[in-house]
C-alpha positions in Angstrom: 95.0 106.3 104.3 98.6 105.7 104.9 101.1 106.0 101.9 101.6 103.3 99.4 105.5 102.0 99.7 107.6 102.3 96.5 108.6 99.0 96.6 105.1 97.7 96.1 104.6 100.4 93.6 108.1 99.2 92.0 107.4 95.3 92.0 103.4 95.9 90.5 104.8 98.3 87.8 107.4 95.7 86.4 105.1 92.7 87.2 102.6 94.2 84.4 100.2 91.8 85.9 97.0 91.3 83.9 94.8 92.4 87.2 96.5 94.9 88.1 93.5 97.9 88.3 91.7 95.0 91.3 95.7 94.7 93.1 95.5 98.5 93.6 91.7 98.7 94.3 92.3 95.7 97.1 95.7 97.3 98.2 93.6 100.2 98.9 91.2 98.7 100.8 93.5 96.7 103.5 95.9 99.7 104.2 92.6 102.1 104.2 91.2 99.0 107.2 93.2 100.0 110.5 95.5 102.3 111.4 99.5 101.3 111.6 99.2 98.8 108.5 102.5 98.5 106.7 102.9 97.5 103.1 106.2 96.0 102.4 107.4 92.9 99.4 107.3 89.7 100.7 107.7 86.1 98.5 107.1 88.4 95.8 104.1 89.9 96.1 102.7 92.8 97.8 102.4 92.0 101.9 100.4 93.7 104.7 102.0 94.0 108.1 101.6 95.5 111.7 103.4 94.3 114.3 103.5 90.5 112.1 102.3 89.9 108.6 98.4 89.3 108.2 97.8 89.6 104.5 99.6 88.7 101.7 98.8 88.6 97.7 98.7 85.3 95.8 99.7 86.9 92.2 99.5 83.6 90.3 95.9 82.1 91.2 93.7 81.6 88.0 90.6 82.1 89.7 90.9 86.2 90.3 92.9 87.8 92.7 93.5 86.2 95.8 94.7 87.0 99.2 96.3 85.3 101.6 95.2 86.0 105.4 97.9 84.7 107.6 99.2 85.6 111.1 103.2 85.5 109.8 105.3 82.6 108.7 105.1 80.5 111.1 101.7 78.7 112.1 100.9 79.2 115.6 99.8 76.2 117.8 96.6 76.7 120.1 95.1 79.7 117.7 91.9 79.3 115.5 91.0 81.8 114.0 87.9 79.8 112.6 86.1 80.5 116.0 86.5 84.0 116.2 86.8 85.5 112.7 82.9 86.0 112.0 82.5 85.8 108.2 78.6 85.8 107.4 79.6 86.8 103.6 81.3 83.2 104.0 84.5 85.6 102.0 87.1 83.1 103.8 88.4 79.9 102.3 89.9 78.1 105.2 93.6 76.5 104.8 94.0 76.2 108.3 93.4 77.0 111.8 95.1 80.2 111.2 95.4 81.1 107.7 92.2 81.5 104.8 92.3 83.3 101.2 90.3 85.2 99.6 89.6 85.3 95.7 88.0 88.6 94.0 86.6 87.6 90.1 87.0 91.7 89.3 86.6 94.8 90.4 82.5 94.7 90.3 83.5 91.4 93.1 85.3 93.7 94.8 83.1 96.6 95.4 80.4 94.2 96.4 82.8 92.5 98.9 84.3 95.4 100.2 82.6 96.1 103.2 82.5 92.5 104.4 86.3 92.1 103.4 87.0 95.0 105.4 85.7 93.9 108.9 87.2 90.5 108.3 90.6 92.5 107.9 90.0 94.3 110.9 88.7 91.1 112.9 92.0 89.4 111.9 94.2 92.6 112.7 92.9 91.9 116.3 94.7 88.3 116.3 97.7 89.6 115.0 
């Protein structure tokens, strides 16, 4: 599994956030999904990259922990992920044509979701 970056380890350690045991058990997951993932901070919160951002963490959501799958800042005209992103768990909340979150209750959601959550990572990385 590639190495967690300090500055994610920095920003969770001073965020003292509430779920922070299912952040590091999901952070695990997506860098442990694909080769090359990079973990940077980005609009506060701990962000997934390779050569774009894909995933993102929603820190404030009431509802668990959520993450934000994206394909970078900018929405992309002509892609739809909707098509070609198979998601028989039905995981993915759709915001968009390319963007969706994801919300874990706890960590018992989390293991139970992990396989599925990881091949819609690695479906995504391929739109990326």
């Amino acid at each position: 599994m590639p190495a967690m970056s300090a500055e994610v380890a920095a920003l969770l350690a001073d965020l003292q956030h509430p779920r922070e045991a299912e952040i590091r058990a999901l952070r695990a997951i997506i860098l442990a999904a694909a080769p090359g993932i990079a973990e940077s901070v980005k609009w506060n919160a701990p962000s997934y990259a390779t050569t774009e951002h894909f995933a993102t963490f929603h820190l404030r959501s009431k509802a668990g922990v959520q993450v934000v799958l994206h394909l970078g800042a900018k929405a992309r005209p002509g892609v739809d992920l909707r098509t070609v992103v198979a998601d028989p768990a039905g995981l993915l909340e759709w915001r968009g044509a390319d963007r969706a979150t994801v919300t874990f209750r706890d960590l018992a959601d989390i293991e139970a979701k992990r396989a599925a959550f990881t091949a819609v990572v690695r479906q995504w990385l391929d739109h990326v």
